[in-house]
C-alpha positions in Angstrom: -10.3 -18.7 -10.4 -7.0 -19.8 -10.8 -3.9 -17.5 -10.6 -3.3 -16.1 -14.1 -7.0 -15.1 -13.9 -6.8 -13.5 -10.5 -4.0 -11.2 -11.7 -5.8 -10.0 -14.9 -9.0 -9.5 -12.8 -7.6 -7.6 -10.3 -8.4 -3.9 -10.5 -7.3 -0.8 -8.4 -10.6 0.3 -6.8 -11.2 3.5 -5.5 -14.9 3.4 -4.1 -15.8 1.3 -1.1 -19.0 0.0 -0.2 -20.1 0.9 4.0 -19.6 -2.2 5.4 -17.2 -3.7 7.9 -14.4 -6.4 6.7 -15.0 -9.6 8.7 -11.8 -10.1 10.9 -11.0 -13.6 9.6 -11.2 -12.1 6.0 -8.6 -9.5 7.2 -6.5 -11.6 8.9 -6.2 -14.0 5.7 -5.5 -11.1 3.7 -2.7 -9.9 6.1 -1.3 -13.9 6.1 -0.9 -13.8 2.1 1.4 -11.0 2.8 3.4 -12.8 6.0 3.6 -15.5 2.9 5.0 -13.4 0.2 8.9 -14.4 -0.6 11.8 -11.9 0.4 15.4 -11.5 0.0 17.6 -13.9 2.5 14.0 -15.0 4.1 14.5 -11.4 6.3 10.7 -11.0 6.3 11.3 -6.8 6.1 7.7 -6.1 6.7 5.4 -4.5 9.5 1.5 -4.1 9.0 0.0 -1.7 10.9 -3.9 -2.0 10.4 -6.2 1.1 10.9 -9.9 0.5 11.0 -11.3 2.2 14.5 -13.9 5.4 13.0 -11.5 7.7 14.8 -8.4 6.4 14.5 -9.3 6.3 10.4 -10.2 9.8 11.1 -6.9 10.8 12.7 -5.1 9.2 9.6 -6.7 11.2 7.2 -6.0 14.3 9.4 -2.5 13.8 9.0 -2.3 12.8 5.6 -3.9 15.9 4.6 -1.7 17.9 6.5 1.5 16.0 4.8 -0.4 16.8 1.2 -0.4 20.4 2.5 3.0 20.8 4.1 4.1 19.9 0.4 1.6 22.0 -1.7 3.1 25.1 0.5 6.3 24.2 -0.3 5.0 24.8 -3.8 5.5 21.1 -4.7 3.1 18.7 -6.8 1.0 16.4 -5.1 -0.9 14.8 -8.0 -3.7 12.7 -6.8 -2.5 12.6 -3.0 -6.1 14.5 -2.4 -7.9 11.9 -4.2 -6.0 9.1 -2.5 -6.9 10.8 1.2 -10.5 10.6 0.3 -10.3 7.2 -1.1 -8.4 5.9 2.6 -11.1 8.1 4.5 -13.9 5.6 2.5 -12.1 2.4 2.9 -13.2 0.4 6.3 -9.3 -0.8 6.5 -6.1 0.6 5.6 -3.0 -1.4 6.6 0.4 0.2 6.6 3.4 -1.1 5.2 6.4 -0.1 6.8 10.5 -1.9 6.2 11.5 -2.2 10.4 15.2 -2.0 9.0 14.9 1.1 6.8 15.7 4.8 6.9 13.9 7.5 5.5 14.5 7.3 1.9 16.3 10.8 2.2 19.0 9.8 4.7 22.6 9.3 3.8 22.8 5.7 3.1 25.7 3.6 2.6 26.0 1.3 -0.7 25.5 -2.1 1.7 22.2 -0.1 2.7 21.0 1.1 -0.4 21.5 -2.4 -1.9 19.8 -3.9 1.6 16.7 -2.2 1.1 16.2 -2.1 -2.6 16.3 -5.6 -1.7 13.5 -5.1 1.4 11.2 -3.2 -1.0 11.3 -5.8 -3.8 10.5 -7.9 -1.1 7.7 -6.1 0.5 6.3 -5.6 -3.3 5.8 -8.8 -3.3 4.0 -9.0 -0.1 1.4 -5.8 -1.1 0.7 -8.3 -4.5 0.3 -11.0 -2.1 -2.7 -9.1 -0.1 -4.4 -7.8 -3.2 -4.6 -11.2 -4.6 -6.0 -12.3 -1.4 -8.7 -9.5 -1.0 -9.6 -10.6 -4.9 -10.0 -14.0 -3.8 -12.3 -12.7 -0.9 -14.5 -10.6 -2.7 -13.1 -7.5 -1.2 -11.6 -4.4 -3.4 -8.2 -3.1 -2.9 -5.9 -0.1 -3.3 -2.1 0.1 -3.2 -1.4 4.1 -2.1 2.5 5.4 -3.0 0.9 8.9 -1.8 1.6 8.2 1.7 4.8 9.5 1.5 3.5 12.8 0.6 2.7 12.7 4.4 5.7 10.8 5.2 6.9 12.2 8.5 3.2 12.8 10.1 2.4 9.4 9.1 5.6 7.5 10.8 5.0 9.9 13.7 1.4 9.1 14.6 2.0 5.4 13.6 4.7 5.6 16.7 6.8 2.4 14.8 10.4 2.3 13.6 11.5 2.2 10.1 10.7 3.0 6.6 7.3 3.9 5.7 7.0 2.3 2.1 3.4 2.4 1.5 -0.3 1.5 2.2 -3.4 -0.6 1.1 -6.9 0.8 1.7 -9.4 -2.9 1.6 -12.9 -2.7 1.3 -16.0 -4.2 -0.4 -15.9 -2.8 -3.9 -18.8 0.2 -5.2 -17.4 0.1 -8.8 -16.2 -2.2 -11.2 -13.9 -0.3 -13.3 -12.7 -1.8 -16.7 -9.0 -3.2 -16.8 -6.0 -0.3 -17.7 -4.1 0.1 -20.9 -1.2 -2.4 -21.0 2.1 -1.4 -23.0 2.0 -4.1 -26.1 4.4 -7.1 -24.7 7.0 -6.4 -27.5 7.5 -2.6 -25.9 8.4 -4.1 -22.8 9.8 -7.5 -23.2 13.4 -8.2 -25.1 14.9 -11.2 -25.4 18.7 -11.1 -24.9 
């Protein structure tokens, strides 16, 4: 498979077979994001990998309380449930987190805000990097924004510094799901 056909094969999955990800498979997925390109080569990535039973157990305690925390608060959480469930099936979960970021509601100054628009495009690339790489391994993969619905008891159990941007449950795929409505190329595309 070459890489135009690894990109339109790729598919969010959302149910995981039970069975454990071999380590060199997870390693090579976590080395296609170490790989990815990023702004002024500053790397601004950390991956925190969570695959222990209890430790994936622990993580989907605390993003469950996040998701209710908001809910009280009379917020929306969309499909933050659905996304819990979905990380408490997946045998890995690795957490992407920018070591020079603040919490996206923090004062920041323009240098900042410019510094880690940059970070995130960077790290964007890195997430695509790993779910190519999982493709290429056989394994199913989902990129979860709904971590910050849990934001704070997230960075807190994780115990690292920075800006938590997002996470990627991995796991052997249990569906097959048919590829997502595209906008036609002439809505999105303008030549200038």
């Amino acid at each position: 498979m070459n890489t135009r056909e690894a990109i339109a094969m790729r598919r969010s999955i959302r149910q995981f077979q039970d069975r454990p990800i071999a380590d060199e498979d997870l390693q090579a997925i976590l080395m296609a994001g170490i790989q990815a390109p990023s702004g002024k080569n500053r790397q601004p990535w950390r991956f925190l990998v969570v695959q222990d039973e209890v430790q994936r157990a622990e993580m989907v305690r605390r993003m469950r309380a996040g998701i209710a925390k908001v809910q009280a608060q009379g917020e929306r959480t969309g499909s933050a449930e659905n996304s819990a469930r979905i990380m408490e099936q997946a045998p890995v979960t690795v957490f992407i987190l920018n070591p020079h970021g603040l919490p996206p509601w923090l004062v920041h100054s323009i240098e900042q805000s410019f510094q880690e628009l940059v970070d995130v495009q960077s790290i964007g690339a890195a997430i695509q990097n790993m779910l190519l790489a999982a493709l290429d391994l056989g394994l199913g993969s989902l990129w979860i924004c709904d971590v910050l619905f849990a934001y704070d008891e997230l960075i807190e159990w994780l115990g690292e510094p920075g800006q938590l941007v997002a996470a990627i449950s991995f796991g052997y795929p249990n569906e097959s799901p048919a590829a997502r409505p595209r906008k036609a190329f002439d809505e999105v595309v303008r030549r200038v």
